[in-house]
Phi, psi and omega in degrees: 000143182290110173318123177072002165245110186222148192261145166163169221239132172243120176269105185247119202235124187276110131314129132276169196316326172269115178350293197271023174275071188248127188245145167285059204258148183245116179240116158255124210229113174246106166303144192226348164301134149314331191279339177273096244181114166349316196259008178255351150010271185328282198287342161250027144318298204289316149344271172294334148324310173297300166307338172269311151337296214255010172087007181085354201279119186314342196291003196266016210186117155290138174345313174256045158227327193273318185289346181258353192271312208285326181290325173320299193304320172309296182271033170270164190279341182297123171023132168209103198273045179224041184318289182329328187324321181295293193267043181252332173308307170305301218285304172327293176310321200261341184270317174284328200276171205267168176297354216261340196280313171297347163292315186263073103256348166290294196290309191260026184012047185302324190326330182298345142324305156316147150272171187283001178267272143049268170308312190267337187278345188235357216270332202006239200301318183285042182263286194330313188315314202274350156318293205324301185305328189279324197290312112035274205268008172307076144125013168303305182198189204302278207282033123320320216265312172323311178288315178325291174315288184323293182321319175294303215277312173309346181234057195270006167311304190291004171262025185253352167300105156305318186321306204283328193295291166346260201334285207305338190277336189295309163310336160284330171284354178289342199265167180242025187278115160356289183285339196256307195314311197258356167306340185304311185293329207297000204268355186301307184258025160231044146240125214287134152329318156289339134324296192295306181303331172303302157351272220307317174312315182286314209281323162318332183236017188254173172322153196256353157279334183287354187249002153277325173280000153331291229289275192340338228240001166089035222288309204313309200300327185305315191254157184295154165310328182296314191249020153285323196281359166272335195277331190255011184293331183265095170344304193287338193264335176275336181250029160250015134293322166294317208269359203248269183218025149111003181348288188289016199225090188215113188299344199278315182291320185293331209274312195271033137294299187330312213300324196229062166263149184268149142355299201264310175316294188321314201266346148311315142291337214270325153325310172293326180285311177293028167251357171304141122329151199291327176299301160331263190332317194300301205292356198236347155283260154025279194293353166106015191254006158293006168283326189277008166262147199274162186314316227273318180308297171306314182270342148305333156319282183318304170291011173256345189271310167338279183313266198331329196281290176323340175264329137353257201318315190282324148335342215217068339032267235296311196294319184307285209294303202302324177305331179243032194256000000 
């Protein structure tokens, strides 16, 4: 059996309102916490027992065992006499609970549940997290993209927030999530021109890793031609982006840094670039960065990627004969 994944069936055996009514209920559950281990079996049986005693109350049972437990119990057709139950636990959880508990009921959407009043009475400094999330589910499917949007467009205020915007983005970039990755466009038109400038002010001043990962997160499609050419005005921040894990090297991206690199950036570049090695040079061809060069630029390039390969090759002759000599 696969270590820390283990399948099994829990028998929770219930009265319900009707006296001669005794349901059975069966949960088949696969835990995938760490905290779960073959030999842990025993005790959270002994758990769960103590919870269904106790009335379902989460402090008997951890947070990511009682809520996927809870929703089981919710959606069974057998009898359940606490429909409610579910989400009073959730409301009980996100108010008491510690942050790491309100991250994971945010992240696994138990919230969703909630009504948007709801939701919103308990949501307070977290709410960008809880952005994330709906911007996340925009186009997974009909009613996900449906509930999502209402939700954005009911809080299109906080997009008047610099605060807010900033938190949110920061929270998208944590993620390696697709949807999360490319969520920055669907968030483009409910942002203000003043807004963007500001963007555009901040990313001038934060870490140049944190802003590949902007970059990554799609920050560049937000600004004007004017204000990529304040942001690319500075040589070293475009070639400690080329030079870093591939930030800039997107042709969509590339073609329109070029359009508006200055002169001196260019002529700047285009030094650096012919002092490369031929695997360097090949591979900054290869990605697509002879769009930032003006024609004249590109073709001493090419013909140089020529030479440097021949000189390669005849090295690599020379290492050969001298091995077999």
């Amino acid at each position: 059996m696969e270590q820390n994944r283990i399948d099994y069936i829990i028998t929770v055996e219930r009265d319900y309102e009707f006296p001669s009514n005794k349901s059975r209920v069966y949960i088949n559950y696969i835990e995938e916490k760490s905290f779960i281990a073959d030999g842990d079996i025993e005790s959270i049986t002994k758990k769960l027992k103590k919870w269904v005693e106790h009335d379902y109350d989460g402090n008997f049972l951890p947070y990511n065992l009682a809520f996927p437990l809870l929703k089981e119990l919710r959606d069974q057709e057998v009898p359940f006499e606490r429909k409610d139950l579910f989400q009073e636990e959730i409301k009980k959880a996100f108010v008491n609970g510690t942050d790491s508990i309100k991250i994971y009921l945010i992240e696994e959407r138990y919230l969703m549940y909630l009504s948007m009043n709801e939701m919103e009475d308990i949501i307070g400094d977290l709410m960008p997290k809880l952005f994330r999330e709906y911007l996340h589910d925009l186009g997974i499917n009909e009613y996900l993209s449906k509930k999502s949007m209402l939700f954005i467009k009911r809080h299109m205020d906080l997009f008047e927030d610099f605060g807010f915007v900033k938190e949110l983005l920061l929270e998208l970039k944590k993620s390696r999530s697709y949807y999360d990755r490319h969520a920055l466009r669907m968030l483009t038109p409910f942002l203000s021109s003043e807004i963007i400038n500001e963007l555009c002010q901040w990313v001038l001043e934060i870490e140049i890793n944190e802003f590949k990962k902007l970059i990554s997160l799609g920050i560049l499609e937000l600004f004007d031609n004017n204000q990529l050419g304040d942001i690319f005005r500075d040589f070293n921040i475009f070639i400690r982006l080329i030079s870093s894990d591939g930030s800039l090297g997107s042709l969509v991206r590339l073609n329109r840094i070029s359009s508006i690199l200055r002169d001196d950036v260019r002529n700047r570049f285009f030094k650096w670039f012919i002092k490369k090695e031929y695997y360097d040079l090949h591979g900054l061809i290869q990605a697509g960065f002879l769009c930032c060069l003006n024609k004249k630029q590109r073709t001493f390039i090419l013909e140089l990627e020529k030479k440097k390969l021949r000189d390669v090759e005849e090295n690599w002759k020379k290492s050969l004969s001298l091995q077999f000599k």
